[in-house]
C-alpha positions as CSV (number, residue, x, y, z in Angstrom):
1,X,-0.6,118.9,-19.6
2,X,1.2,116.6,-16.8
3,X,1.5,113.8,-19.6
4,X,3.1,116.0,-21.9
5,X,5.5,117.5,-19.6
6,X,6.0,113.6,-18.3
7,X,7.5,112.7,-21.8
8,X,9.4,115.8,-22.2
9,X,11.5,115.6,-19.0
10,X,11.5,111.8,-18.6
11,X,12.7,111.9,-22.5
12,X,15.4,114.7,-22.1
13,X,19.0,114.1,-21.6
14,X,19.4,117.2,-20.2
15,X,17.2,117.1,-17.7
16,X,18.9,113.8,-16.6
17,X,22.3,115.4,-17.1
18,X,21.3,117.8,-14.7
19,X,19.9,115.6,-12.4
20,X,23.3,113.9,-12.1
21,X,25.0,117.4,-11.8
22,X,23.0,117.9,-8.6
23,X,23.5,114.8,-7.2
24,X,27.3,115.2,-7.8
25,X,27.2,118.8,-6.1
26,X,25.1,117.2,-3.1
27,X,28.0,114.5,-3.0
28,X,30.6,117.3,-2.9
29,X,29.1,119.0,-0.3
30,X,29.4,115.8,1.9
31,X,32.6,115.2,0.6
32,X,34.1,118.5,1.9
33,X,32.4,118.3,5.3
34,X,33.7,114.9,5.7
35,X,37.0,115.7,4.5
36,X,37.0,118.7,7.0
37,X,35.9,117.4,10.1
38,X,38.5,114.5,9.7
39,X,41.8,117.0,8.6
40,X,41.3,118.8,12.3
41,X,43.9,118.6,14.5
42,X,42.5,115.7,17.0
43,X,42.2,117.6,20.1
44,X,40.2,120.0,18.6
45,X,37.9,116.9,16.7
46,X,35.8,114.8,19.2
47,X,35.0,111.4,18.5
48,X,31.2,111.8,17.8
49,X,32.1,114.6,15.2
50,X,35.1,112.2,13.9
51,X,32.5,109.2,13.4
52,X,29.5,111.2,12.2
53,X,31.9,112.8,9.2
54,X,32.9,108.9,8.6
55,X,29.2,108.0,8.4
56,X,28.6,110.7,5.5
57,X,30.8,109.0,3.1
58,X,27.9,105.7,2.5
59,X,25.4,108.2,1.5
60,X,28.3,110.9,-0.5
61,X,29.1,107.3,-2.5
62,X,25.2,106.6,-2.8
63,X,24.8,110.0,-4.6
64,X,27.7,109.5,-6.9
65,X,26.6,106.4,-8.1
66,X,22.9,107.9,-8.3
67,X,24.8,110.9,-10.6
68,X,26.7,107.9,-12.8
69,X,22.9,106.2,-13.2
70,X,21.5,109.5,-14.3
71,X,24.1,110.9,-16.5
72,X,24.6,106.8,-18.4
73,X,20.2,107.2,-18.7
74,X,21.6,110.5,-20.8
75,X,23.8,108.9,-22.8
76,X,21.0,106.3,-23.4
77,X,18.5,108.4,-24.3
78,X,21.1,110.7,-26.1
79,X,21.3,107.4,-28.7
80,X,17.5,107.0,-29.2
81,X,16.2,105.7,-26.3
82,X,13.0,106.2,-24.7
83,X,11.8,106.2,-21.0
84,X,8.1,107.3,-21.8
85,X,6.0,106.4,-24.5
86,X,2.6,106.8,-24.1
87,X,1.8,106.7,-20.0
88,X,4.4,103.6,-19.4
89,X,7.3,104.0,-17.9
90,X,9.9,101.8,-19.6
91,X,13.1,100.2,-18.1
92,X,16.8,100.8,-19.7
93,X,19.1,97.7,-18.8
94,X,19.3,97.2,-14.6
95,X,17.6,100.7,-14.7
96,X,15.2,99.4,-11.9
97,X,17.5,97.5,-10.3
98,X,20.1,100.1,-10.1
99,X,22.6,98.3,-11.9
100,X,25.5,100.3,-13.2
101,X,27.7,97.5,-14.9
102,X,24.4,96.2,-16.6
103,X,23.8,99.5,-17.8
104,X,27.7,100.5,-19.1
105,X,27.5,96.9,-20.8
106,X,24.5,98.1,-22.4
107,X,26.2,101.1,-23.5
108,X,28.7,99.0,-24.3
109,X,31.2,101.4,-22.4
110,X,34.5,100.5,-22.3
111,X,35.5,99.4,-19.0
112,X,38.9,98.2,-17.1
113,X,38.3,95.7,-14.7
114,X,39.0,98.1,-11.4
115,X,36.3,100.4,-13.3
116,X,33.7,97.5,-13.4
117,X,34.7,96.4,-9.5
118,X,33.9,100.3,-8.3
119,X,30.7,100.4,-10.1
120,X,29.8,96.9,-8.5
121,X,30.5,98.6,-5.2
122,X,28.7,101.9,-6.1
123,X,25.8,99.7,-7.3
124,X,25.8,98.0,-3.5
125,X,25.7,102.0,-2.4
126,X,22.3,103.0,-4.4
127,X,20.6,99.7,-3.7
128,X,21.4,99.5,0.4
129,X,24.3,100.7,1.9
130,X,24.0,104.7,1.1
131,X,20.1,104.2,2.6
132,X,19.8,101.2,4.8
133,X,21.8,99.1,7.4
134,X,21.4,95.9,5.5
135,X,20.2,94.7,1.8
136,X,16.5,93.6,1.0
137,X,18.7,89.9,0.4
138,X,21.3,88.5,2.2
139,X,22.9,87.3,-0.9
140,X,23.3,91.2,-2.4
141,X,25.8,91.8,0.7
142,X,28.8,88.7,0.4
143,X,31.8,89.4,1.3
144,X,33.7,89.7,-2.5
145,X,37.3,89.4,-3.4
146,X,39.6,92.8,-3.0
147,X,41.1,93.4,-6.2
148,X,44.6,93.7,-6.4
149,X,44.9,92.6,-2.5
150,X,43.7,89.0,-1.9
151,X,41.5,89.9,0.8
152,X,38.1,89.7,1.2
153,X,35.3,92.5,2.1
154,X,32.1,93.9,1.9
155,X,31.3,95.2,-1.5
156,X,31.3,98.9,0.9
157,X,34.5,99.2,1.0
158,X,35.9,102.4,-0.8
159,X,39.5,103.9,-0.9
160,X,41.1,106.9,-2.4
161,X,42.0,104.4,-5.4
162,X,38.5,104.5,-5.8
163,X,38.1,108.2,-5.9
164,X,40.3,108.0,-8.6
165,X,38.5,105.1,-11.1
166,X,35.4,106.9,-9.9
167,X,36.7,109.8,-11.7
168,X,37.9,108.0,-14.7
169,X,34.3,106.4,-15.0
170,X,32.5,109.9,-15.0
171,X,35.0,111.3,-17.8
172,X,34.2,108.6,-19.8
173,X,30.3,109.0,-19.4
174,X,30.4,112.5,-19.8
175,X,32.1,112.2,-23.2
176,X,29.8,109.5,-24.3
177,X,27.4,112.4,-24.1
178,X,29.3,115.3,-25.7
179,X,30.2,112.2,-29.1
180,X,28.1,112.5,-31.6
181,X,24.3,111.2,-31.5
182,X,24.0,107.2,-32.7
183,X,21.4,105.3,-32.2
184,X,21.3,101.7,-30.4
């Protein structure tokens, strides 16, 4: 009975769509506390309600990127791939590692170059930065180059620029999953 039910959910792109619709409603809701707290007039915002709004947005990007993970595992499985076969578990490209440029490439998603740098970042945001203080490694947290600016930062950094590849990235997943079924 549990093994059955095992392969039938871990199997299902919809249940991994909808998986990644609730983590992108959960990442709303932050959103639109964050967003509200910091749109108050400052005498009526204290500082401790100013920084702990500010503090939301590492786990609201963790969620989104946990959402792009979920709903690319879709498009995967969508195409003939499959998580559970028999009682294993099996990995789909940087699956277990959380790695959402590995996995687009494996989709072979077509991706500018701003695209690739915000999944980078939103990978840094699933593995550490939405959950912990500091990576497992060192070497997962250099400071990277800033496209477009010359500057150099840690791969946390997000902007309203962001917001807006972020969105083009999701568009392009979700219509990977509403194309026609080919296999990989």
């Amino acid at each position: 009975m549990h093994l059955e039910w095992h392969l039938e959910a871990a199997n299902n792109p919809d249940a991994w769509e909808t998986a990644a619709d609730d983590l992108l409603n959960a990442s709303g809701v932050l959103t639109r506390e964050r967003e509200a707290v910091l749109k108050r007039e400052p005498e009526h915002t204290d500082v401790k309600s100013a920084l702990a709004a500010t503090m939301l947005r590492p786990v609201e990007l963790m969620l989104r990127g946990m959402a792009l993970e979920c709903l690319m595992k879709a498009v995967w499985l969508k195409r003939g791939g499959r998580f559970v076969e028999g009682d294993g578990f099996r990995d789909f490209a940087g699956g277990r590692k959380h790695d959402l440029i590995e996995m687009a490439n494996a989709l072979r998603l077509k991706l500018l170059p701003r695209e690739e740098d915000v999944l980078d970042r939103l990978t840094a945001f699933v593995r550490f930065a939405g959950r912990y203080p500091v990576p497992i490694r060192a070497s997962e947290s250099p400071l990277r180059p800033i496209r477009d600016s010359g500057g150099m930062a840690a791969p946390t950094v997000w902007s309203s620029h962001d917001d807006a590849n972020f969105g083009d990235i999701l568009a392009n997943v979700k219509r990977e999953l509403i194309a026609p079924a080919h296999k990989q």
